[in-house]
N, C-alpha and C positions, 0 to 999 in steps of 0.2 A: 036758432032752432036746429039747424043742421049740425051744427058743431056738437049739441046737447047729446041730438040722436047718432052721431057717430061716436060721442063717450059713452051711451049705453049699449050700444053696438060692440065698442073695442072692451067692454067688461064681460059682456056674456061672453064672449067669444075667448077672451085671454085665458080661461081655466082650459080650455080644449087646447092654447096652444103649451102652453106650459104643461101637461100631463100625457097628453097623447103626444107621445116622441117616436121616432122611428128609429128602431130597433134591427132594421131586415137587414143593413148594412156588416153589425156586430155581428147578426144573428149567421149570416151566411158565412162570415171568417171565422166561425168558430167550427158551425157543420162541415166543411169543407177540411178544417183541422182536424178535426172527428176522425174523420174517413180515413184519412192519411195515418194516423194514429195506431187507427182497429187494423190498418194493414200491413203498418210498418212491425209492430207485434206480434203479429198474427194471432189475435185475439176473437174467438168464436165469436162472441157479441156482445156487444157495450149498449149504455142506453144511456142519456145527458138529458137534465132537465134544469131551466133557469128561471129561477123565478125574481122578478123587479117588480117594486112599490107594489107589493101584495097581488102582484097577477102572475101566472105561467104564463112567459113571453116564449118557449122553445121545452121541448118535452119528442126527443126521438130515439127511436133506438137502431141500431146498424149490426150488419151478421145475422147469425143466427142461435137460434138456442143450442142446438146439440152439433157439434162438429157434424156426426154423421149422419144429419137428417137436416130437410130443406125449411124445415118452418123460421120463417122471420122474426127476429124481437123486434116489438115495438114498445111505445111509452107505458106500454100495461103489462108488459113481463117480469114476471117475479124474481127476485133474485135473493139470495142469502144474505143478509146487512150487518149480520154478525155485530161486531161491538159497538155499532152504531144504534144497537138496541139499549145499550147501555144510557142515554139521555130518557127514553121514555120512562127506565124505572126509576130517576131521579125526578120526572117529572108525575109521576106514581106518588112518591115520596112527598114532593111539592103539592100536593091536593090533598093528602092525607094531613101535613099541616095546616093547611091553609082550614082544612075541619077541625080544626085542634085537636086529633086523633092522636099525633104527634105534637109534644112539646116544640121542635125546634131541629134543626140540624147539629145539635151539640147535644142530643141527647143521647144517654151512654147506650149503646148498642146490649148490653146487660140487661137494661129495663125490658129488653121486648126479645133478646135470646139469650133466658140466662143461662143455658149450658154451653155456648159459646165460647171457646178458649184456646186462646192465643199461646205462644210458646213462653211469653214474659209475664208472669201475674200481674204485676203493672200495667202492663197492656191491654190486657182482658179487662182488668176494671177501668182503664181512664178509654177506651178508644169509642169515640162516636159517629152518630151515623155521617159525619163531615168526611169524619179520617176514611169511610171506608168507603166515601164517594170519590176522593180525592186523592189517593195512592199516595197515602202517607203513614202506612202503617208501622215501616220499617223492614219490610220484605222486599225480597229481590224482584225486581220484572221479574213478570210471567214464573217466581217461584209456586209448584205445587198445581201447577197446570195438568202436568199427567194425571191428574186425582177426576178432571172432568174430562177430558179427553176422551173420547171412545169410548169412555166405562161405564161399567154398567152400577156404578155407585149412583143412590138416589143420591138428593141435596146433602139432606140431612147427614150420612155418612161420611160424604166431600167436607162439607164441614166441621165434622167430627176431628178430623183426622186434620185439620189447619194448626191444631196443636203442635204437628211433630216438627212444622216449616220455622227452620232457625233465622232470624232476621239478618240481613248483611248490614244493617247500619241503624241509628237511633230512631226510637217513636218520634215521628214528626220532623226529623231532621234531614230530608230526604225525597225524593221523588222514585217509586216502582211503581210500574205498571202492576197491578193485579187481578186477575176476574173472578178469585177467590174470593175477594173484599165485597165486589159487586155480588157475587151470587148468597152473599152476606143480606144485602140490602136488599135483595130484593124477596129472601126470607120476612123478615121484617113487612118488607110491605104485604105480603101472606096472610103474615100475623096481627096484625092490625085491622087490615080491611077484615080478612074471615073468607076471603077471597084465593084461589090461587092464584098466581102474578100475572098468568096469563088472561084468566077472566078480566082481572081488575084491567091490565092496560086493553083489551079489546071496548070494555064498557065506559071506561073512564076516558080515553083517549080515540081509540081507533075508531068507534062508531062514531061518537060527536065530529070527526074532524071528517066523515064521511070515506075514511079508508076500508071500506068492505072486501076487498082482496087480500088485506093483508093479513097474513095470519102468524101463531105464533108456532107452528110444529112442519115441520115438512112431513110430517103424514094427513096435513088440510091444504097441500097442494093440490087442486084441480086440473087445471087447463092454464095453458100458454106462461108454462115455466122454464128458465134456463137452467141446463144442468154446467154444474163444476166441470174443471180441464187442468190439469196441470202437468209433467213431465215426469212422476215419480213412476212410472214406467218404463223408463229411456227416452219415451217421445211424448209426446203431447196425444191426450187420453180424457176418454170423458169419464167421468168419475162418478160412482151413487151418489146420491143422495146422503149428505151428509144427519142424522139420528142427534142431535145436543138437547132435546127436551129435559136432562139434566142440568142444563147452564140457567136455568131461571136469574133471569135480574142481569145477566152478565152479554147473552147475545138468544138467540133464538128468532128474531123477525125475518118474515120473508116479506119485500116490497119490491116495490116498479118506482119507476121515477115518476109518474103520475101521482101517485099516493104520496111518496115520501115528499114531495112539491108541495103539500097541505101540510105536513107534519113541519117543516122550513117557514111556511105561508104562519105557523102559527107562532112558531120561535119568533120569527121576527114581527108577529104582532104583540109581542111580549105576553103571551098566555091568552088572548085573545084570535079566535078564528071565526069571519063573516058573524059575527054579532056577541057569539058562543064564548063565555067566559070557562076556561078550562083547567088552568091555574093562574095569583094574582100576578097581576102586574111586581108586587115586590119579592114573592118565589121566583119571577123570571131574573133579576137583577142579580141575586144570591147564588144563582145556578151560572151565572156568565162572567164571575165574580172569582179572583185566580187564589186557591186557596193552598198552593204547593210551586215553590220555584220549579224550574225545568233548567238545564246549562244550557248556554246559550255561546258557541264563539266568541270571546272576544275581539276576535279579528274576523271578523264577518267572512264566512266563506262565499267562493265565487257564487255559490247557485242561491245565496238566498246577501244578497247584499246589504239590503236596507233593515234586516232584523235586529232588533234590539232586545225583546223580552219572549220570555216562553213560557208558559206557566200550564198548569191545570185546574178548572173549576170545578163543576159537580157534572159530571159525565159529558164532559165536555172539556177540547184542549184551546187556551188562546196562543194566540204571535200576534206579532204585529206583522202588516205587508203591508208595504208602499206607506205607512203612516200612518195607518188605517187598524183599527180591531180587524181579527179573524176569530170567528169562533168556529171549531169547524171537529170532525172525527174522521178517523177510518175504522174500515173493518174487516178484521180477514180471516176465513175460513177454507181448508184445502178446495183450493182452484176458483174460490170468490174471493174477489177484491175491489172493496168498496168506499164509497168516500161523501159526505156532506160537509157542507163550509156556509160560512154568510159573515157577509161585510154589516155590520148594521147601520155603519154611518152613508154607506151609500143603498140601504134598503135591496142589498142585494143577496140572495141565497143560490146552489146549484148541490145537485148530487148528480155522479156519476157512479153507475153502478158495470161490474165487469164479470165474466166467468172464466177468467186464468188467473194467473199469476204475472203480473207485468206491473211496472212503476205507471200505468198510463194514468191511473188516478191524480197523481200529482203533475203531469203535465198539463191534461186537461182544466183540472182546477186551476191553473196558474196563466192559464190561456186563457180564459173566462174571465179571471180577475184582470190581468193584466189588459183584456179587450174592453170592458166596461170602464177601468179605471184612466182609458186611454196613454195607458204607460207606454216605453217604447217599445218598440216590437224588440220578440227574443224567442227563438226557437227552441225551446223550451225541449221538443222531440228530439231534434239532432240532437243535442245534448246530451240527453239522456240515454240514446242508443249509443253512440261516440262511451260512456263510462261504460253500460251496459258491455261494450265489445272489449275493455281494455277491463273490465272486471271477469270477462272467460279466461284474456291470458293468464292472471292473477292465477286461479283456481286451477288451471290446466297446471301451472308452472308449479304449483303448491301441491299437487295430486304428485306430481313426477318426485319430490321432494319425499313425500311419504312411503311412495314406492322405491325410494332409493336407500332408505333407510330399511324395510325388511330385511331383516335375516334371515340369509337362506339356509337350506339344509337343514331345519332345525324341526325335532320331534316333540309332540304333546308329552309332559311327562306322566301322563297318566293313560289306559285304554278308554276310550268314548266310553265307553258304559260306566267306567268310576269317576266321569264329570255329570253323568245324568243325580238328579238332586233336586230340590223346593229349596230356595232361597225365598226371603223373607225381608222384608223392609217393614217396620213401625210404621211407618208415614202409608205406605203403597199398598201393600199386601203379598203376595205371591208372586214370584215371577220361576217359572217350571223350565230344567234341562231335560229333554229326554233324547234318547238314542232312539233313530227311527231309518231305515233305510241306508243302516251304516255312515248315516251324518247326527252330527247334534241339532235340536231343533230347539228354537229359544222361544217360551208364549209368555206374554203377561197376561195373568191369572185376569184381574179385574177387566182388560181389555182385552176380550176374545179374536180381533182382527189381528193384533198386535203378534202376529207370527215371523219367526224368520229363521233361516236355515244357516249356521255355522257352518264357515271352512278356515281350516287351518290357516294363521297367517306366521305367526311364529312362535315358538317354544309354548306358553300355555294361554296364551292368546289367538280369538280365531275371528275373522272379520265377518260380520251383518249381512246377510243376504234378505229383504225385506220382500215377504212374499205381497204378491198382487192386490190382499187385502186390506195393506198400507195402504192407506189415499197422500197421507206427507209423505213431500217428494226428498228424502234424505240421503245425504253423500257418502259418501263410507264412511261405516262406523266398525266398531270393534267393541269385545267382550274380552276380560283378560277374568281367570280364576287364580286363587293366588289359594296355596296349599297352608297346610298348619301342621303341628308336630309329628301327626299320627300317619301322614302323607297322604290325605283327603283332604279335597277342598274346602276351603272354610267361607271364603267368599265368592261371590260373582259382582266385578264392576261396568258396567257397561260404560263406553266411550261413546257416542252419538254425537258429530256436531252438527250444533242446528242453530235454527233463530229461535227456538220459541220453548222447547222442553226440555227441562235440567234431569238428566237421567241421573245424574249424580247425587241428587237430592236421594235419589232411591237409598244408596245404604243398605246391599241385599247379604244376607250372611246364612247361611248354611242351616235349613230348619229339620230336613227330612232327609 
């Protein structure tokens, strides 16, 4: 009888020890990495949240919102999630089939925008809502990005003008990032529901999963938000408030790691949150499902050894770590940088969210994974400050190179007032030289911040001076005019380098 009643004893009792595990161990070697992290950076304020087998086991935030004022982030501060928004409107798209609104992820992007059109007539007819989830249209990363940048072009316009963006490689034979594609789709989901994108993902997504802070415009910021910071000043600066309510479908969310831990809570319930069916179980599969190679090392680089594959699904990138899925995103917007992941064979999800510009995302993430996965320790930080410091020599060294190459003593071959002009790009629009205060001052027309003041650097080239209105924080660029028979200018090329905007795409030639 005793033997009986200590097997029914060691059965109730065994679900508690098998599920209630303790956590406080991980949970302190990661916060304690945190800290080290937000400092070794100097990152105004970070916020880290981890969620295991459907619960928030850690949700904190460290620093503060605005450099120059004292208020705390905590797990409820908002932050910019930028392309991480980009899953919810795949998951927009996912409920809209799941009602049979949509036929399918293969249905031609034509049936629901038929003015939509691509640079390849081919293309315009075969490309579907898959190709435009999955950056396989045949466009470059990030081509045609200055079209939503700062502009003040509605949707419809940006998309207009996706016509004039020449592909750098075949339909479907290729991986580019695009937010053009996405602000495609999530047209479509407009169009469909009868809804704007914003409505639909608050009603379809954000109330159900109980996210009521999160909004989709930073003019529905209230109370206890973090502002952006990044160095396009010379030092490190806190930035506006960045205006994209024209990126519909592509980024716009503002969350905390509390909320975004529900939105994780529900990925990893496969469309399922606390009872709440949201999309099926088989839209979750399809969306985590790799529908675009990515290049991968063949010789495994030192900081990511154990990788074998890399791909893209439906608003969402996988790798493999450690042997394991990763599904996971970043997102990044002037002086937010952001980041969600989830392991799903170990029921594991984290976002970390940041207001600068720093790799801490990917540290952090790899500290979490690697603490849970009890992999070996690897400081992951020194690492990455160690490149970070031997990537300034680089730039210093490469700066001096470019300065050494000027030519000196050399005159504009025209007076400033015969390079003031309207240049014109098909794809862009206007971009204005005018003489003002005895400099040339360079605007783009569709982007009103987009100002900056020319100085001579040599013969009929003059280098970028970006006034304070820029929030991207860009290194020296240059503008070269290039004359034509009559000896007025004919073109304007802008030089810019950067990560992320092809000034070259512009194509600006002599309208007025």
């Amino acid at each position: 009888m005793k033997k009986k009643l200590s097997l029914i004893l060691f059965l109730l009792l065994f679900p508690v020890l098998v599920f209630a595990q303790d956590y406080s161990a991980k949970i302190a070697e990661i916060d304690a990495y945190a800290q080290k992290v937000q400092a070794d950076w100097k990152i105004p304020g970070l916020a880290v949240a981890i969620v295991k087998d459907d619960k928030v086991i850690f949700a904190k935030g460290y620093g503060v919102r605005d450099m120059n004022k004292p208020e705390k982030v905590d797990e409820n501060t908002l932050y910019a999630v930028a392309s991480n928004s980009k899953a919810f409107t795949t998951a927009s798209l996912a409920i809209l089939i799941d009602e049979k609104k949509i036929g399918g992820w293969d249905d031609k992007v034509s049936k629901y925008l038929p003015e939509f059109q691509m640079y390849d007539p081919y293309v315009t007819q075969e490309l579907t809502i898959r190709d435009l989830c999955s950056h396989r249209s045949g466009l470059d990363t990030f081509s045609g990005d200055l079209l939503w940048y700062d502009t003040t072009y509605l949707p419809d316009e940006i998309l207009r003008r996706v016509r004039f963006l020449k592909p750098v490689r075949g339909f479907r034979a290729g991986y580019g990032y695009q937010n053009l594609m996405f602000l495609a789709a999530g047209r479509i989901v407009e169009k469909v529901s009868g809804k704007k994108w914003s409505e639909f993902v608050k009603e379809r997504i954000l109330t159900p999963l109980g996210m009521t802070r999160t909004t989709t415009s930073v003019k529905d910021l209230k109370d206890n938000f973090a502002m952006p910071h990044n160095e396009s000043g010379g030092k490190l600066r806190t930035l506006p408030l960045g205006n994209i309510d024209n990126s519909i479908g592509l980024a716009g969310l503002n969350s905390s790691v509390a909320e975004m831990a529900k939105w994780l809570r529900l990925q990893l319930g496969r469309g399922t949150f606390e009872g709440k069916q949201i999309f099926s179980k088989e839209r979750s599969g399809e969306m985590w499902q790799q529908n675009i190679f990515m290049p991968v090392n063949p010789n495994p680089a030192k900081d990511a050894p154990t990788q074998m594959f890399s791909g893209y699904a439906l608003g969402w990138g996988l790798i493999d770590y450690r042997g394991r899925k990763l599904v996971s995103h970043t997102g990044g917007l002037d002086g937010m940088i952001t980041q969600t992941a989830m392991m799903p064979a170990e029921n594991l999800g984290l976002v970390v969210l940041t207001n600068s510009e720093t790799g801490a995302i990917g540290i952090l993430r790899n500290k979490i994974l690697d603490t849970f996965t009890d992999a070996p320790k690897r400081d992951w930080n020194a690492e990455a400050l160690e490149r970070a410091k031997q990537a300034k020599v680089r730039e210093t060294e490469a700066d001096k190179k470019v300065l050494d190459a000027r030519i000196q003593e050399t005159k504009p071959s025209l007076a400033l007032k015969d390079y003031a002009a309207t240049y014109s790009s098909e794809m862009y629009g206007d971009v204005t030289i005018g003489e003002e205060n005895g400099k040339l001052v360079l605007r783009l027309v569709p982007a009103p911040n987009f100002v900056a003041d020319l100085e001579h650097w040599h013969y009929d080239t003059f280098e970028i001076k970006w006034r304070s209105s820029v929030n991207y924080n860009f290194p020296r660029g240059w503008v070269t005019f290039t004359l034509g028979g009559d000896g007025k200018t004919d073109q304007l090329k802008i030089d810019q380098p950067n990560n992320d905007f092809w000034f070259y795409e512009l194509d600006l030639k002599r309208s007025k």
